[in-house]
C-alpha positions as CSV (number, residue, x, y, z in Angstrom):
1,X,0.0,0.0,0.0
2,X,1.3,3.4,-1.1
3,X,1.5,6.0,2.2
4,X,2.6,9.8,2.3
5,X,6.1,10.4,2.4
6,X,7.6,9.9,5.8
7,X,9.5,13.0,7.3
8,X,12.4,10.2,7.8
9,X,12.2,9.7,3.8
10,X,12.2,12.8,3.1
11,X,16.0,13.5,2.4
12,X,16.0,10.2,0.1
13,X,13.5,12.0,-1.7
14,X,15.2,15.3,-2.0
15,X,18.1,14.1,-4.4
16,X,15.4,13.2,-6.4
17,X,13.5,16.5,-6.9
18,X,16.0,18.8,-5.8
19,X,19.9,20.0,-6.3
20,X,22.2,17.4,-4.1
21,X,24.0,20.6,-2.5
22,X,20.6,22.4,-1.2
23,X,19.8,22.5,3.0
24,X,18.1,19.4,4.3
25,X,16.1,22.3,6.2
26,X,13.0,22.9,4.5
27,X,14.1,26.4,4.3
28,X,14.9,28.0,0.9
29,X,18.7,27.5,-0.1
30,X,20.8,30.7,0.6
31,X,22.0,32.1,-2.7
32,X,25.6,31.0,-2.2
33,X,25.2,27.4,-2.5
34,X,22.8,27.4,-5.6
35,X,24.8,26.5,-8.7
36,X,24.1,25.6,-11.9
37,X,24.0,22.3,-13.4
38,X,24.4,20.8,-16.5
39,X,21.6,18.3,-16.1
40,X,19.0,20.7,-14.8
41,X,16.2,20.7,-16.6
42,X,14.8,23.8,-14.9
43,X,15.8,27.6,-13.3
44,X,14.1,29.9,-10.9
45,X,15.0,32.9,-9.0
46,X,15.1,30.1,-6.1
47,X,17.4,26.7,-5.7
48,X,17.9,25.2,-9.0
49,X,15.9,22.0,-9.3
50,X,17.1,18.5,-10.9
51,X,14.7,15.7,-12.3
52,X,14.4,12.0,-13.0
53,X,14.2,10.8,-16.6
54,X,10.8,11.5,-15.7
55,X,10.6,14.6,-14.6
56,X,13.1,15.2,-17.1
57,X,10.8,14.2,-19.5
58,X,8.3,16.9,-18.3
59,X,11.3,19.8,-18.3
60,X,11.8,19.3,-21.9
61,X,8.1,20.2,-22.8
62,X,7.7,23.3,-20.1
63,X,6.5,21.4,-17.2
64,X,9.8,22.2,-15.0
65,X,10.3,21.1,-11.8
66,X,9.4,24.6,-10.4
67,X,6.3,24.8,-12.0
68,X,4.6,22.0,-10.0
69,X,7.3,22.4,-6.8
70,X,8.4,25.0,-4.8
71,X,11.4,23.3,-4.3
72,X,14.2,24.8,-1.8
73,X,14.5,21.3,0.0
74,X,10.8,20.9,0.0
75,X,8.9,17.8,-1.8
76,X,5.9,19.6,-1.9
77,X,3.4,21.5,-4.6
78,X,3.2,24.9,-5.5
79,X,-0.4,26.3,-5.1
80,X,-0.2,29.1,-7.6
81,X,-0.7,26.4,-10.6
82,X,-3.6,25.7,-12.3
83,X,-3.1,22.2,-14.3
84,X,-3.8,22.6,-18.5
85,X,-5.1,19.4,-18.7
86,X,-8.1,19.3,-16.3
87,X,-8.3,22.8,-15.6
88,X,-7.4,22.2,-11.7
89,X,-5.4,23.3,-9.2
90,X,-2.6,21.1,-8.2
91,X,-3.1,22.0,-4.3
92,X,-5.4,19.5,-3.0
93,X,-5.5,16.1,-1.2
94,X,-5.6,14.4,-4.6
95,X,-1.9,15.7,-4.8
96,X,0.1,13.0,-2.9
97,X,3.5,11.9,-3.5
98,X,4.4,8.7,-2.5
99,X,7.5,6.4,-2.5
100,X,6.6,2.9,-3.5
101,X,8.6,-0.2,-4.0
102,X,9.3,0.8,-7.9
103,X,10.6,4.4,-6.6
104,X,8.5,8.1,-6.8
105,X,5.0,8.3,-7.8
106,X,2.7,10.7,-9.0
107,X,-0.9,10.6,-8.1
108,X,-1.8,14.3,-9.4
109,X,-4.6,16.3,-11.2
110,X,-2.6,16.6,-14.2
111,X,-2.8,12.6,-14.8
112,X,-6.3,13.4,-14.2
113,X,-7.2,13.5,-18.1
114,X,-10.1,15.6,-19.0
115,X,-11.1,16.0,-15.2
116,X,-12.3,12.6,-14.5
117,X,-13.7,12.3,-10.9
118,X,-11.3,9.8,-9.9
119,X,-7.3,10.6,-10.3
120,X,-5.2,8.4,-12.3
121,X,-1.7,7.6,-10.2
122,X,1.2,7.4,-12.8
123,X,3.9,5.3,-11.8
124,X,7.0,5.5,-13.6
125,X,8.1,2.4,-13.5
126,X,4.5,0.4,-14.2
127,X,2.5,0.5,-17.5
128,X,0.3,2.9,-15.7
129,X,-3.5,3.5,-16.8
130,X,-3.6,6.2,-19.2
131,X,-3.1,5.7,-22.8
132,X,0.2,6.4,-24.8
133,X,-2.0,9.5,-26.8
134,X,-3.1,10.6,-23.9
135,X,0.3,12.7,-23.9
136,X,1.5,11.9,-27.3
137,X,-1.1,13.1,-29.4
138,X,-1.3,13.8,-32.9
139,X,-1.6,17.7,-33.5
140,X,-1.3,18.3,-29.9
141,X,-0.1,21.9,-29.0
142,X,3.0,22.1,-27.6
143,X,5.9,20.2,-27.9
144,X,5.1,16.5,-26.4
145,X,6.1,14.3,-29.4
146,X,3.3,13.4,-31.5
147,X,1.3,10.3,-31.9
148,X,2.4,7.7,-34.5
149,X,0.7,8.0,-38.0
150,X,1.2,4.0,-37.6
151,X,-2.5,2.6,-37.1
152,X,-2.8,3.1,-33.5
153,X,-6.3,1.8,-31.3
154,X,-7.1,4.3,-29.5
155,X,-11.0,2.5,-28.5
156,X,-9.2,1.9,-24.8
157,X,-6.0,2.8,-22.7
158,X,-5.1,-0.8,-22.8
159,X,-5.5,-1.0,-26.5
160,X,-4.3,1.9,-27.0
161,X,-0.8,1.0,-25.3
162,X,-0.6,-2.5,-26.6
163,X,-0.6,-0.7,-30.1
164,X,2.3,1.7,-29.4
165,X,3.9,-1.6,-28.0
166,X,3.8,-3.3,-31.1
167,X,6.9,-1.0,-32.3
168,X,8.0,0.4,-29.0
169,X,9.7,-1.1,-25.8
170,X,7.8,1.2,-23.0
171,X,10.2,-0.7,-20.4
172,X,12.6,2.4,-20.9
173,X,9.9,5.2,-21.4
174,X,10.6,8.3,-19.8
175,X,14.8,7.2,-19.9
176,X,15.3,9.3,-22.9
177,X,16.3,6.0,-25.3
178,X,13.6,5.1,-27.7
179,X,13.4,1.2,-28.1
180,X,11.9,-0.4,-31.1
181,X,10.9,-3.7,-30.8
182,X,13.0,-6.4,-32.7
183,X,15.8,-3.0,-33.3
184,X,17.1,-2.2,-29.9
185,X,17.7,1.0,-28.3
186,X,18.2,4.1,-31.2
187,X,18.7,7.4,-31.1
188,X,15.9,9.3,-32.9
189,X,18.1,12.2,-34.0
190,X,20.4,10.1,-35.8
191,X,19.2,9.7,-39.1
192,X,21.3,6.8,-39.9
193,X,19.6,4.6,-36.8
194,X,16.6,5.7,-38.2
195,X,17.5,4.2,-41.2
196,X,18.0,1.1,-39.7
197,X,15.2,0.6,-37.7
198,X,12.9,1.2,-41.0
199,X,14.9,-1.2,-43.1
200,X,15.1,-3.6,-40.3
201,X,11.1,-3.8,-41.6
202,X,10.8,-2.9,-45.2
203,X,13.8,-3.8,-46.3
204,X,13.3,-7.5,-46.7
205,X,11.1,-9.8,-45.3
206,X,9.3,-7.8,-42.9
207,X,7.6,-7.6,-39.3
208,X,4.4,-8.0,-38.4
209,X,2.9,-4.9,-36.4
210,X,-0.2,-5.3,-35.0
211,X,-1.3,-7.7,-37.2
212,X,0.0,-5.9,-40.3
213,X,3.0,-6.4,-42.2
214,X,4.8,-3.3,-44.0
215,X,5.4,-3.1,-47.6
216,X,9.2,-3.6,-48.8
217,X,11.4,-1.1,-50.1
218,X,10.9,-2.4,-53.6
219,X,13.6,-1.3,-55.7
220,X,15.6,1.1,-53.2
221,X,18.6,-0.5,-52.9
222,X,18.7,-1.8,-56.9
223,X,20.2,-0.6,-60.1
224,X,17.8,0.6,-61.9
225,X,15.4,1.5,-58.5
226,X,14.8,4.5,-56.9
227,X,16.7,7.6,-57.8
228,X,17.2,8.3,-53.8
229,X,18.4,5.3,-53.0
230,X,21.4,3.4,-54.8
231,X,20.4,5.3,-57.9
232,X,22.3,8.7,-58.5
233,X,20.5,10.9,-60.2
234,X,21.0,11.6,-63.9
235,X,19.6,14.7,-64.6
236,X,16.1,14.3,-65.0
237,X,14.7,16.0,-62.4
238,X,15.5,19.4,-63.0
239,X,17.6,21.8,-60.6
240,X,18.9,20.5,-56.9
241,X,18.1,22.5,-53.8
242,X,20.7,21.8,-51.1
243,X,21.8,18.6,-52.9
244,X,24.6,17.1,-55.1
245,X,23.8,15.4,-58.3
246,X,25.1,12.1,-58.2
247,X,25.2,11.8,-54.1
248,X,24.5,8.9,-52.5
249,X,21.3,7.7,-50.9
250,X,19.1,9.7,-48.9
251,X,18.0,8.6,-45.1
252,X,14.7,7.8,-44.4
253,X,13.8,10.9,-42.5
254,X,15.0,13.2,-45.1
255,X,11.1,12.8,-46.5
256,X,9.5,10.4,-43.8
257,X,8.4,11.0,-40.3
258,X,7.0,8.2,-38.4
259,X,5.3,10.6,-35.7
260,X,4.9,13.7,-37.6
261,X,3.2,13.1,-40.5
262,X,-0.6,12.8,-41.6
263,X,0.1,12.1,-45.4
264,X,0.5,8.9,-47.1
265,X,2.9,6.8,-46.8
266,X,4.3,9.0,-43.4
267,X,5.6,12.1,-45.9
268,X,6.9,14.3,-43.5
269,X,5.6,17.6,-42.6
270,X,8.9,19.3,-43.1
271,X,10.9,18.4,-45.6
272,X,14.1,20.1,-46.7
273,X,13.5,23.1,-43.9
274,X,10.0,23.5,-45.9
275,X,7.1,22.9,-44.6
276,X,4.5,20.1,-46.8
277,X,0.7,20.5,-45.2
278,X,-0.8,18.0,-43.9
279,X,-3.1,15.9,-45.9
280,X,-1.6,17.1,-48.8
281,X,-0.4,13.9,-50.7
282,X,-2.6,10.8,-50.6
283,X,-1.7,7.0,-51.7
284,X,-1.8,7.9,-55.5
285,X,0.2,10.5,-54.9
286,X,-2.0,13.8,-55.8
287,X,-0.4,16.7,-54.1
288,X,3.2,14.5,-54.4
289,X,4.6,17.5,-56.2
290,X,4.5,19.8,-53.0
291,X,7.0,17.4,-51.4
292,X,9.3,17.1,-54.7
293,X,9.3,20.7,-54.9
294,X,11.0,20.9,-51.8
295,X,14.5,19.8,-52.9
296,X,13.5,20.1,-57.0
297,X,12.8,22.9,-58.9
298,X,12.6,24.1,-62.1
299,X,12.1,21.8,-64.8
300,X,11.3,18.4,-62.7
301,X,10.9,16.4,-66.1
302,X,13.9,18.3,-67.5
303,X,15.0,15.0,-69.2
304,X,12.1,15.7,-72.4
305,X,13.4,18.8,-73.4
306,X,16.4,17.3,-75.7
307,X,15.8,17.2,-79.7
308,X,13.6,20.3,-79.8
309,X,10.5,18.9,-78.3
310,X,9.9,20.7,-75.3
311,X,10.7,23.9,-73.9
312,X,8.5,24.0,-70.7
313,X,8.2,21.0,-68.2
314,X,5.4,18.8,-69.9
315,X,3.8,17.1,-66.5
316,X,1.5,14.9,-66.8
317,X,-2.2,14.8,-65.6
318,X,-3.3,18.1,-65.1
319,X,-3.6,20.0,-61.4
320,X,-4.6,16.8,-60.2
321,X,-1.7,15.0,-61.0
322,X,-0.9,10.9,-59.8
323,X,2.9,11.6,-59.3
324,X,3.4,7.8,-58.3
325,X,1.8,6.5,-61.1
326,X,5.4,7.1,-62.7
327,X,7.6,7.6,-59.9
328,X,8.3,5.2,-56.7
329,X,11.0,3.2,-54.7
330,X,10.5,1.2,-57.5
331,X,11.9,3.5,-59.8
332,X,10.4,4.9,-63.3
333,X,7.0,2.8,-63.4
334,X,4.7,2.3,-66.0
335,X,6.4,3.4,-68.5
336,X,10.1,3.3,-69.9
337,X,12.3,6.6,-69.9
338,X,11.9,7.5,-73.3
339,X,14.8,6.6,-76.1
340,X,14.4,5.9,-79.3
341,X,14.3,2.3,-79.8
342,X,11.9,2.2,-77.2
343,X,9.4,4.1,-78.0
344,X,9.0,4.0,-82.2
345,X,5.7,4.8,-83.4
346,X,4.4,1.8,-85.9
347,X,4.8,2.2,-89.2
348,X,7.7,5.6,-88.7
349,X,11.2,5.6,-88.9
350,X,12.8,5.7,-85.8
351,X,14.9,8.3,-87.3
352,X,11.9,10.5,-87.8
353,X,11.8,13.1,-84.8
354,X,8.2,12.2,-84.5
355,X,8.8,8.6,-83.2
356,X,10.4,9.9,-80.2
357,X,6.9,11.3,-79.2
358,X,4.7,8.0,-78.9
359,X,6.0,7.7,-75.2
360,X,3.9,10.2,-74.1
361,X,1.6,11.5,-77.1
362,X,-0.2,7.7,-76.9
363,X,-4.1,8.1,-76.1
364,X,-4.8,5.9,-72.6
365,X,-0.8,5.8,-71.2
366,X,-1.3,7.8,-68.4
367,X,-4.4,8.1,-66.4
368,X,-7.4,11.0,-67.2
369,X,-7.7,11.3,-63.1
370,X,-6.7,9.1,-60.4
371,X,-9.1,6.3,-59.3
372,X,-9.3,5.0,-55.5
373,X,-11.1,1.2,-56.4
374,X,-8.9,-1.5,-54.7
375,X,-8.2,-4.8,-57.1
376,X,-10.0,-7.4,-56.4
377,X,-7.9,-10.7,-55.5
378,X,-9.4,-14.2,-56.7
379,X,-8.0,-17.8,-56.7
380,X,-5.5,-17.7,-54.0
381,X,-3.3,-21.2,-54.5
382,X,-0.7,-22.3,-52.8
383,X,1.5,-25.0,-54.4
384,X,4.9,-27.1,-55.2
385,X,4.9,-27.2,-51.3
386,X,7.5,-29.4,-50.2
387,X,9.1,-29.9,-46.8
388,X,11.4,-26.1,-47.2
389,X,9.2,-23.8,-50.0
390,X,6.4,-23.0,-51.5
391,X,4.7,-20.9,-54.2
392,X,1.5,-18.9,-54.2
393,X,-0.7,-17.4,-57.1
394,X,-3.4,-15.6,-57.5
395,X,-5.1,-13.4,-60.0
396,X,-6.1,-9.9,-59.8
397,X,-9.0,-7.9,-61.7
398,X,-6.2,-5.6,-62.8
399,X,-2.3,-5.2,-62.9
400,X,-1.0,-5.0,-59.0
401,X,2.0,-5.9,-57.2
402,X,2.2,-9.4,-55.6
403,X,3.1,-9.7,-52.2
404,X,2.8,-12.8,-49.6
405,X,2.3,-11.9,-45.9
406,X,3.2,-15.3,-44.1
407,X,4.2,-17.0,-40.4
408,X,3.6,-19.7,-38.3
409,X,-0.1,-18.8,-36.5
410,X,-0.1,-15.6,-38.1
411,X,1.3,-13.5,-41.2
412,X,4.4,-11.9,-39.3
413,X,7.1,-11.9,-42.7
414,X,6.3,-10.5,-46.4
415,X,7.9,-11.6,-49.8
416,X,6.9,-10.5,-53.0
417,X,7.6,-7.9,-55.7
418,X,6.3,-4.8,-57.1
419,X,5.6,-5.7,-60.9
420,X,2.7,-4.8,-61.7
421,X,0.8,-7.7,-63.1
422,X,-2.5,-9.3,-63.7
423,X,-2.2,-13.5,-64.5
424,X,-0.8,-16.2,-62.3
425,X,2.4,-18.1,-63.7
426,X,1.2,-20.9,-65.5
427,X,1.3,-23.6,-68.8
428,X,1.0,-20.6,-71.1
429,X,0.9,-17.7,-69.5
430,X,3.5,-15.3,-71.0
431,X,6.2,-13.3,-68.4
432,X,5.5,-10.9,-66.5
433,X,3.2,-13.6,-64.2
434,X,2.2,-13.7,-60.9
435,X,3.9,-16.3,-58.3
436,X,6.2,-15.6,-55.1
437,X,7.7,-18.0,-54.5
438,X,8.3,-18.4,-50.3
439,X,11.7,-20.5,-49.1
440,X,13.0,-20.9,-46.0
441,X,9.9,-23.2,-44.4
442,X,10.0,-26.0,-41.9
443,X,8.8,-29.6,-42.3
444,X,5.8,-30.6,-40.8
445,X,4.7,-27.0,-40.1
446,X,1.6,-25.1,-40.5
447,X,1.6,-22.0,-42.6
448,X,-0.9,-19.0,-42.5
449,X,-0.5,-16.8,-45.2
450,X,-2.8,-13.9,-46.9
451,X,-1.7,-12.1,-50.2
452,X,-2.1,-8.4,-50.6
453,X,-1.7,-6.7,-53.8
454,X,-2.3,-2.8,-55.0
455,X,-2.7,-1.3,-58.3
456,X,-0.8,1.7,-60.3
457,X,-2.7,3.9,-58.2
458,X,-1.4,2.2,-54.7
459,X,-5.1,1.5,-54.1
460,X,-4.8,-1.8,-51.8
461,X,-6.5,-5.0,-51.4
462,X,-5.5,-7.9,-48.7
463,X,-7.1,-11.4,-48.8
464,X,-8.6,-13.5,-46.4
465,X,-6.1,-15.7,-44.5
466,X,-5.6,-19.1,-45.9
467,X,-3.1,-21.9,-44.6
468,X,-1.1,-24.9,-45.8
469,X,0.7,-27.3,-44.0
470,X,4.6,-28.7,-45.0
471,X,4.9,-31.8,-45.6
472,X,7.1,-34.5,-44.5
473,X,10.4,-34.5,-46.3
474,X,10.2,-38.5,-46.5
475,X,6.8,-38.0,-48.1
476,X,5.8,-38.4,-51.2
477,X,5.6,-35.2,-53.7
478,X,2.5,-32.9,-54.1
479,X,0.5,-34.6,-57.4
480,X,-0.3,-31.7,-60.3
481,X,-4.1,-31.9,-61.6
482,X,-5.1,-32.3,-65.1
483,X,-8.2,-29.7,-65.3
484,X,-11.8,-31.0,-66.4
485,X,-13.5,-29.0,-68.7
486,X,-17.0,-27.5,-67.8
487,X,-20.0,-29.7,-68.9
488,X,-23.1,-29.1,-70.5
489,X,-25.5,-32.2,-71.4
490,X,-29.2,-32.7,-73.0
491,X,-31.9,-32.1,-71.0
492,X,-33.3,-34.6,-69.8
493,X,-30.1,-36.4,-69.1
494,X,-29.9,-37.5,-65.2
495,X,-26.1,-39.0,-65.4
496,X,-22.9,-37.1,-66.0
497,X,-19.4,-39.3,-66.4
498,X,-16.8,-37.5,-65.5
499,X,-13.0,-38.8,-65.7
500,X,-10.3,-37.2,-63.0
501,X,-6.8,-37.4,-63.9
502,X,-3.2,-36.0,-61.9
503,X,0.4,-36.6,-62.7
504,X,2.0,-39.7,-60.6
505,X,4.5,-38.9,-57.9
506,X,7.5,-40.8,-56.9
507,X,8.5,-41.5,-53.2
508,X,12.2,-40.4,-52.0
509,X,12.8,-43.9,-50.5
510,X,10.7,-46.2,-53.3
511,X,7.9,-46.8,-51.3
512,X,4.9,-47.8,-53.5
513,X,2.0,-44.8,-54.4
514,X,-1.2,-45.1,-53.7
515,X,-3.9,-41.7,-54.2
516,X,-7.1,-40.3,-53.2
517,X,-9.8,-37.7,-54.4
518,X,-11.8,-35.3,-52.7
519,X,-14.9,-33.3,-54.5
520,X,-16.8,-30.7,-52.6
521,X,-19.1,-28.2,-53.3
522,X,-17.5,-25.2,-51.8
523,X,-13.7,-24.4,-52.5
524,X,-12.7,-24.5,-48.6
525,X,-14.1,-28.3,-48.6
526,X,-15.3,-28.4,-45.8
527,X,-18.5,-30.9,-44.4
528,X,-20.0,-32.8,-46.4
529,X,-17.7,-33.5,-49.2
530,X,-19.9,-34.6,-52.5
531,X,-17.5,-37.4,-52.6
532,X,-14.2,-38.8,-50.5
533,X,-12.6,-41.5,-52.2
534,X,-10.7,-44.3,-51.2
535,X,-6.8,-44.6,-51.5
536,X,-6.1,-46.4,-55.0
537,X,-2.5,-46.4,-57.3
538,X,-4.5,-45.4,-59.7
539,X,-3.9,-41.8,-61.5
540,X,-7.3,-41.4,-62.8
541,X,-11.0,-41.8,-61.5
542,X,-14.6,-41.8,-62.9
543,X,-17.1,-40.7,-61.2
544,X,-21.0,-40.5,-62.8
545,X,-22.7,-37.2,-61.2
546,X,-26.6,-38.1,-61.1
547,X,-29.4,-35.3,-61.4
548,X,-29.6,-35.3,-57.7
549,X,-26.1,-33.7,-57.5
550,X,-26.4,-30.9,-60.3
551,X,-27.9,-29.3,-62.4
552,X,-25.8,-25.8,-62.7
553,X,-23.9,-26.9,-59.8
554,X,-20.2,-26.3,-59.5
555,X,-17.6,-28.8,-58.1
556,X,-13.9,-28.5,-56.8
557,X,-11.7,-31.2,-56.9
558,X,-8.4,-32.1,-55.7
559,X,-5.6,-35.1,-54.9
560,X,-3.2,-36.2,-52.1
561,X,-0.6,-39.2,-52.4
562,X,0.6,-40.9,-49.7
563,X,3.6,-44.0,-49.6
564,X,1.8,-47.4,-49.2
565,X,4.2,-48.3,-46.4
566,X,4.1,-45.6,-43.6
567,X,1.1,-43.7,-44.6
568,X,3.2,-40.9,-45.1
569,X,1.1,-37.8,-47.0
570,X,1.9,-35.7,-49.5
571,X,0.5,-31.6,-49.1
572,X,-3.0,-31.6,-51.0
573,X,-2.6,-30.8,-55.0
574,X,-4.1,-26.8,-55.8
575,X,-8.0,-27.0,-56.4
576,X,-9.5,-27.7,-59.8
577,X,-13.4,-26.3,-60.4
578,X,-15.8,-27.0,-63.2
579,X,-19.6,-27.1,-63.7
580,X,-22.2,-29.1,-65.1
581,X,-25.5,-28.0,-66.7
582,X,-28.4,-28.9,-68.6
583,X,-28.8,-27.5,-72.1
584,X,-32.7,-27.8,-74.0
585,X,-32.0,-29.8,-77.1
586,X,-35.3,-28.6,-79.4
587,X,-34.1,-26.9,-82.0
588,X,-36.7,-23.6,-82.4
């Protein structure tokens, strides 16, 4: 039980709140022995007074010691104070300080958020009961450090922390070290620890936070990726404000801020010494000009005005202009920096001046206005899982990136790629495809995995979560379908043959094969199964669908092969669908 400090505590108390050389007295200091001290984080015309990392904490955003404490070898409260927060005054029997096991704690008006009938006690050294934005808000005046522009829950204290947790290790809160979770301690005024702690995320397979897992830094670190990353620039984008042409990459924080920032994609709200408004960009990128004009001006597209074609800079799209529909970590997208062999208009020279201009001057190549519909994703497969890998497909509405989020009991890594595509890799499906292919997996193991994909626009779309399981690497191999066609017979026909047929597998010790089929009505097969057949060596089964099961029904099939020996399993084969239906045979 917490008491009131003890007048026998009170000099343990007083190193805490007060200079080390002031009078155990209670009396005011005389003025020779104040002094000055580096660590102070507060001066009055009386003793000087020194802080915690707490405290300390407060002193750097105006709440000094002295404006709470009189100080002068005294632990107690001013009474000329009235608290912003609640609008009270910090004299009171609500105002107790008290030592507890965990050191000094607070139990004052100003934890009292909003002036809530019953104070909140704050103790340092506990996950106390208010939540992280209670002080760290977005937009909140003065200079607390704002709220992340991460997804925070903010629908209760303890949600609300548990979010801020995700990223942050609150066991060192008020010691003046941030720590990221998964990073370590950094220093958030070192741009280069920044660095690392965003890379440690998006630069390869990232982390899940809260539930989510970021996008990767497609392209920053590649050849012929972005222009700010291991890409010098080349001249393209016009005149340099307080840069070198050809310098190497920039940080992170020279255009992001993780706690500053209410645009997409955490553009910061100063960039360059300038300031970009908030809510200015959004994920396509309208209002993306406002931050590039920050450190480029002139003639940002300065790279078309060669062979006398133009003399202004031609930007694309209007006022309302979807910068990142060209430009990204991901380098020049959607289209190809114009040469001449590249761009030829059919049917003229390339040595004709006017080839040159079908880059740009073709109807349809860059967007009228930006659009905000997410792709839809269909036909999520997984398969060629085997006991370390696997590969996962799926087909989108429209071009978008592929990306895999993934983990054991939940998606906590990402792999994928930023091409911008439309089919799933298959027999006859011409490259670019879609398939990411996911390495690194344990035998025997469960995987959940969702896929999450987002058109030119950066409009995005994340499946439902879907699992498969590794197999045994004695087991045999994962059989391949051969599809069925679709099926249309005479009315009034009441039986439907149907033959099923998969590729043999082999077994890595010999074993003999043996097969089995599943059909179901619903792609997630689940009960009851239309049919569950019995293990054969057979690759092929026949099955006669009667009028009870169909008409205009649709089926989904698939296979699993096992060894005959140790009833070792193969992963199930990807899922096959086709329908049946009645057709009227009178000619009319």
């Amino acid at each position: 039980m917490r008491r009131p400090i003890a007048l026998a505590a009170l000099s343990t108390v007083l190193f805490i709140a007060c200079g080390e050389d002031e009078p155990l007295t209670g009396a005011p200091a005389p003025v020779s022995v104040r002094r000055t001290r580096a660590a102070a984080t507060a001066t009055a015309d009386g003793p000087v007074c020194r802080g915690t990392g707490a405290h300390d904490k407060h002193g750097l955003v105006g709440f000094q010691c002295a404006t709470c404490h009189e100080c002068g070898g005294l632990m107690q409260f001013s009474s000329t104070y009235t608290l912003p927060t609640s609008g009270a005054s910090i004299s009171g029997p609500e105002n107790v300080v008290t030592v507890g096991a965990n050191g000094t704690t607070c139990s004052v008006a100003c934890h009292n958020v909003g002036g809530l009938a019953t104070t909140q006690p704050v103790d340092w050294s506990a996950p106390g009961p208010l939540a992280c934005s209670s002080c760290h808000s977005q937009g909140q005046a003065g200079a607390f450090p704002v709220r992340s522009s991460h997804g925070v829950d903010s629908s209760s204290a303890t949600a609300n922390r548990a979010a801020c947790q995700n990223c942050h290790d609150t066991s060192r809160h008020v010691s003046g070290t941030v720590v990221i979770q998964g990073v370590g301690a950094l220093d958030p005024n070192d741009p280069a620890q920044v660095d690392g702690a965003c890379k440690k995320c998006h630069g390869g397979r990232g982390t899940a936070v809260a539930g989510k897992t970021p996008p990767l830094l497609d392209g920053y670190t590649s050849a012929d990726g972005d222009f700010h990353g291991a890409r010098a620039g080349t001249g393209f984008g016009g005149s340099l404000i307080g840069y070198a042409r050809g310098a190497g990459p920039l940080p992170c924080v020279t255009c992001h801020d993780a706690h500053q920032s209410s645009n997409a994609f955490l553009f910061a709200s100063s960039v360059n010494t300038s300031p970009v408004a908030d809510a200015t960009i959004n994920r396509a990128g309208v209002g993306a000009e406002a931050l590039c004009e920050r450190c480029h001006s002139g003639a940002r597209h300065a790279g078309c005005n060669v062979a006398g074609c133009h003399t202004t800079d031609p930007v694309p799209g209007g006022a309302n202009k979807p910068c990142f529909f060209c430009h990204g970590h991901e380098g020049i997208v959607n289209f190809k920096l114009p040469t001449w062999a590249d761009h030829p208009v059919p049917g003229v020279a390339i040595s004709d001046p006017n080839a040159y201009c079908w880059h740009c001057h073709t109807a349809g190549w860059f967007p009228a206005a930006p659009e905000y519909v997410a792709p839809t994703v269909t036909n999520v497969v997984a398969k060629e899982v085997t006991g370390t890998s696997a590969k996962v497909s799926w087909t989108t509405n429209e071009k978008a990136t592929s990306y895999v989020e993934w983990g054991v009991g939940t998606p906590s890594n990402v792999d994928g790629n930023g091409v911008l595509v439309t089919q799933p890799c298959g027999p006859g499906v011409s490259t670019p495809c879609r398939e990411v292919t996911l390495t690194g997996l344990a035998p025997l193991t469960q995987y959940a995995y969702r896929v999450r994909s987002s058109d030119a626009m950066r409009n995005a779309t994340v499946s439902q979560i879907y699992t498969f399981t590794t197999p045994d690497p004695n087991a045999p191999g994962q059989p391949a379908l051969t599809p069925v066609d679709d099926g249309a017979v005479p009315y009034p026909e009441t039986a439907v043959p149907v033959t099923f047929q998969w590729t043999a597998v082999a077994d890595p010790n010999g074993d003999p094969i043996e097969y089995r089929i599943q059909i179901s009505s619903n792609p997630g097969f689940t009960a009851p199964l239309v049919f569950d057949g019995p293990w054969t060596t057979s690759t092929t089964y026949a099955k006669t669908f009667t009028a009870t099961e169909w008409p205009g029904a649709t089926y989904y099939w698939r296979v699993q092969a096992r060894d005959a020996a140790h009833d070792l399993r193969s992963p199930w084969s990807s899922v096959d669908a086709f329908g049946i239906w009645w057709y009227d045979p009178m000619p009319y």
